[in-house]
C-alpha positions in Angstrom: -101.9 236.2 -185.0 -104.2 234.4 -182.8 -102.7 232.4 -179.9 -104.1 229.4 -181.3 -102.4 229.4 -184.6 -99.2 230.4 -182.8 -99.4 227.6 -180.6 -99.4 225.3 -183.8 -96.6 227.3 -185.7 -94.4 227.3 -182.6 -91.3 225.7 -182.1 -91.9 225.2 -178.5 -95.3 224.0 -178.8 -94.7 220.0 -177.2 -92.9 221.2 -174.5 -94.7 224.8 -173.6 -95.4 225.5 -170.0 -97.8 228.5 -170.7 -101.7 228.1 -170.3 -103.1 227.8 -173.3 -106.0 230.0 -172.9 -107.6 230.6 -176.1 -108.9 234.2 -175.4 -107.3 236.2 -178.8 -104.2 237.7 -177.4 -101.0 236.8 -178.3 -98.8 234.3 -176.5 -95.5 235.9 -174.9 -93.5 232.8 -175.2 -94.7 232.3 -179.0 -91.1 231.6 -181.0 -91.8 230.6 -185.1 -91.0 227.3 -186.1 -89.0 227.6 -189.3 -89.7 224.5 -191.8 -86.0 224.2 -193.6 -87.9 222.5 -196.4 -88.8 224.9 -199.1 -91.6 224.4 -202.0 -89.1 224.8 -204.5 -87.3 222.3 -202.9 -89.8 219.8 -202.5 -91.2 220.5 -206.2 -87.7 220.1 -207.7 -87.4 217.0 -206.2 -91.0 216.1 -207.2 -90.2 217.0 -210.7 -86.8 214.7 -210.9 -88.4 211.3 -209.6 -90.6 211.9 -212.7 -88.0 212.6 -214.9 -86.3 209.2 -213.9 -89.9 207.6 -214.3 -89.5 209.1 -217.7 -85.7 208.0 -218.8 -86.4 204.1 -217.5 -89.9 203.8 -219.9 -87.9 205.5 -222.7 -85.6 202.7 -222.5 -87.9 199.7 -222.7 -88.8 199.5 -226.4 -92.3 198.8 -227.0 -93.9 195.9 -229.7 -94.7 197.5 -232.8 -98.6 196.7 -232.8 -98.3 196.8 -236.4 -95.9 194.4 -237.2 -97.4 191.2 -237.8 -96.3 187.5 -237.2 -94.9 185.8 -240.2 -92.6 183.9 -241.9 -90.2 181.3 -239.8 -92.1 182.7 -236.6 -95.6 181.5 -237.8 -93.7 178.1 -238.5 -92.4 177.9 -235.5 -95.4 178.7 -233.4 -97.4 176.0 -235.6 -94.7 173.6 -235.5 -94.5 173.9 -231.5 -98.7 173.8 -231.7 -99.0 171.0 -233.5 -96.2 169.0 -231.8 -97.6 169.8 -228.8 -100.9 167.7 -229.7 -99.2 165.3 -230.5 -97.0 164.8 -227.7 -100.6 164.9 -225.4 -102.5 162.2 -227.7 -99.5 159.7 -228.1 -98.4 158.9 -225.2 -102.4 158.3 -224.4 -103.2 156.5 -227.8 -100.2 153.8 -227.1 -100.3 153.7 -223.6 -99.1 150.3 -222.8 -97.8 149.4 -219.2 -95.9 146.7 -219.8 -94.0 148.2 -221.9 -93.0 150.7 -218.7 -92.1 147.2 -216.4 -96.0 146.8 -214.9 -95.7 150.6 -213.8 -98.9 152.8 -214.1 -96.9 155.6 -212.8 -94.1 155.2 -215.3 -96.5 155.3 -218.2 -98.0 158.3 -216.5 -94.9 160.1 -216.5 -95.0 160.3 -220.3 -98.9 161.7 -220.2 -98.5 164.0 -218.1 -95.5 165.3 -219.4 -97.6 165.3 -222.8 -100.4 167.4 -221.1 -98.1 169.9 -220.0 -96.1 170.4 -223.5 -99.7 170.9 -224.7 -100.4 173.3 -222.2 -97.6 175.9 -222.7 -97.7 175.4 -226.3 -101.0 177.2 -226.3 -99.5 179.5 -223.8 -97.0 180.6 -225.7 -98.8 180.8 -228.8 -101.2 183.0 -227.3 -98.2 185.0 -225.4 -96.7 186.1 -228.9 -100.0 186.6 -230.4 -100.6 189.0 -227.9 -97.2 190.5 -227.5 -96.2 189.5 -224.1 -93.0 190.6 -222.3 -92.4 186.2 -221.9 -93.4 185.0 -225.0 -89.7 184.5 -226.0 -89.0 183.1 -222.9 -92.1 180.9 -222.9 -90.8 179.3 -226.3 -87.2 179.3 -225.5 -88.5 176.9 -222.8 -90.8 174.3 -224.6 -87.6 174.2 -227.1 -85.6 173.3 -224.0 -88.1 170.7 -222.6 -88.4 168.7 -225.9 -84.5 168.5 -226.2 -83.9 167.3 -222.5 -86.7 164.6 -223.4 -85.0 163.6 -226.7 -81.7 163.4 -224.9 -83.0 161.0 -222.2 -84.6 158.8 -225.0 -81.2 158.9 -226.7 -79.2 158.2 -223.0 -82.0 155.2 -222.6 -81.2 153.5 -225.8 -84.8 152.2 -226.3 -85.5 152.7 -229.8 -88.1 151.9 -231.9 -87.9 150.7 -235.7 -89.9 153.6 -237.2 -92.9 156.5 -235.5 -91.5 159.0 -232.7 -89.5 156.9 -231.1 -87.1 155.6 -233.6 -83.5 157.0 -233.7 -83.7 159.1 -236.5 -87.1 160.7 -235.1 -84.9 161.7 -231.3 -81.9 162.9 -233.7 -83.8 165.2 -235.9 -85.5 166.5 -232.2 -82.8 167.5 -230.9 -81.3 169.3 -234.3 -84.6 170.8 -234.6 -84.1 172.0 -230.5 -80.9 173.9 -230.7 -81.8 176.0 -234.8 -84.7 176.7 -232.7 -83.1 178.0 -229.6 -80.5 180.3 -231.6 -83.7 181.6 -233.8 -85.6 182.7 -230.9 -82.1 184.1 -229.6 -80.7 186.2 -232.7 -83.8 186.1 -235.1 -84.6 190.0 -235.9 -88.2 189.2 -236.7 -88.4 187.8 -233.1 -86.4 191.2 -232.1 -89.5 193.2 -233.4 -91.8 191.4 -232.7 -91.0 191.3 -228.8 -87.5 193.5 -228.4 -85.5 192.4 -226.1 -85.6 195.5 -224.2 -89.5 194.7 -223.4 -88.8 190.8 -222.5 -89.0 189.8 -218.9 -89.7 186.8 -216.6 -93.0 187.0 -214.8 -93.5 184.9 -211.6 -96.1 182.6 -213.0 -93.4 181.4 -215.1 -91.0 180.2 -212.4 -94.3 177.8 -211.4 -94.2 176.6 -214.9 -90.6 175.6 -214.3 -91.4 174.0 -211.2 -94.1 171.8 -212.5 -92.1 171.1 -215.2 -89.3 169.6 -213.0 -91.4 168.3 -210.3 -94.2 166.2 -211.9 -92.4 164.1 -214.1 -90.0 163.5 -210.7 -93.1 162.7 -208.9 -94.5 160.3 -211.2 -90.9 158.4 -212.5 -90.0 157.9 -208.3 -93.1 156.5 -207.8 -93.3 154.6 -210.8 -89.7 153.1 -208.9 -90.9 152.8 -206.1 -93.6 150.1 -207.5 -91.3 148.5 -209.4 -89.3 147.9 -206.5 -92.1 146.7 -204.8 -93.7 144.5 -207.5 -90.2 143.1 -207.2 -89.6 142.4 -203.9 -93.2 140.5 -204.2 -92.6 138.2 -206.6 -89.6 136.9 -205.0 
C-alpha cells in the first residue's frame, strides 16, 4: 500500500511526526485504523428507521376516494353554506347604528364577524370536498362559533319579535349547534369520509382561531371606547 493511502487509513495520522514524503514506499510508523462500525450494522439500522416509517403510515387510515359525500353530510355542509351567506349579507342589509348606541364599530363587530363565518364556510366546504386532514375540525369550529354567538344574544336579552333575531330563531341556533357538534363527533359517514386516524390540526388553523377571537374583540372595545367617549361629550 502506498504511503499515501496509509497515511489516510492510519490511526495516527493527526498526530504523526514522520515526513510525509510521498515517494511509493511504505511508512514504518503506519498502524490501521479500524472503523468499529460495520456495513451490516449501518444497513440494519438503515433498514429499521424504514420499517418504523412503514408501521406509523400503516396506522393513519387513508379517505376512501371513492366514497362520496351524502346524506346528513351534504345537509350539513349546505346548511353551514347557506347560513354562512346569510350571516355576511344581514348584518350589512340592516346595518343600523343607532341601534348599536351611535357606534360604527359596534355595528362592525357583527359584519365582520359575518365575513368571517362566510369565509370558513367555504373553507370547510371545500376542505371535505377535497378530503382534508381538518375538514372535521374546520366544521366542528363554525358549529362552535355560531353557538357562542347565539349564547351572547340569549345572555343580552335583546330580542326581536320575528327574523334571526327573535327568541325562538337563537333557541333553535343553539339546538341546531350541539346535534351538529355530536354528528361531526360520532357520525360513521363522517368517520369515512375523513377517519379519525387521518384528522389533524394544521397551523393555518390556529390563525383562524385567532382571528376569530381577536377581531370581534378589536371591534366591540373600540366600539366602547366611543361610547364612552360620545358620553363623556354630551355631558
Amino acid at each position: 500500500m502506498a504511503i499515501k493511502d496509509q497515511c489516510e487509513k492510519c490511526k495516527s495520522y493527526t498526530s504523526c511526526s514522520e515526513s510525509k514524503e510521498f515517494n511509493g514506499l511504505s511508512c514504518p510508523s503506519y498502524s490501521k485504523r479500524i472503523d468499529l462500525a460495520k456495513p451490516e450494522d449501518n444497513k440494519a439500522s438503515e433498514k429499521l428507521e424504514e420499517n418504523k416509517t412503514e408501521v406509523v403510515s400503516t396506522n393513519v387510515e387513508l379517505p376512501d376516494p371513492n366514497q362520496s359525500i351524502q346524506g346528513w353530510l351534504t345537509f350539513f355542509l349546505f346548511s353551514i353554506g347557506l347560513g354562512g351567506i346569510i350571516s355576511a349579507i344581514f348584518p350589512i342589509v340592516t346595518y343600523n347604528v343607532a341601534e348599536y348606541d351611535g357606534s360604527h364599530f359596534l355595528a362592525l363587530t357583527d359584519v365582520a364577524l359575518g365575513i368571517m363565518l362566510l369565509a370558513l364556510a367555504c373553507y370547510t366546504i371545500y376542505s371535505f370536498a377535497k378530503r382534508k386532514p381538518n375538514a372535521v375540525f374546520l366544521g366542528k369550529m363554525y358549529v362552535i362559533t355560531v353557538f357562542a354567538t347565539n349564547v351572547l344574544s340569549l345572555i343580552g336579552g335583546e330580542f326581536e319579535e320575528t327574523g334571526l333575531g327573535s327568541m325562538a330563531q337563537v333557541i333553535r341556533g343553539l339546538i341546531w349547534g350541539v346535534i351538529w357538534f355530536l354528528y361531526l363527533t360520532f357520525s360513521n359517514q363522517v368517520q369515512e369520509i375523513i377517519p379519525k386516524s387521518y384528522r389533524k390540526v394544521l397551523n393555518r388553523d390556529y390563525y383562524i382561531i385567532a382571528a376569530f377571537v381577536f377581531i370581534p374583540l378589536l371591534f366591540m372595545g373600540l366600539g366602547v371606547g366611543e361610547i364612552a367617549k360620545n358620553s363623556y361629550k354630551s355631558e
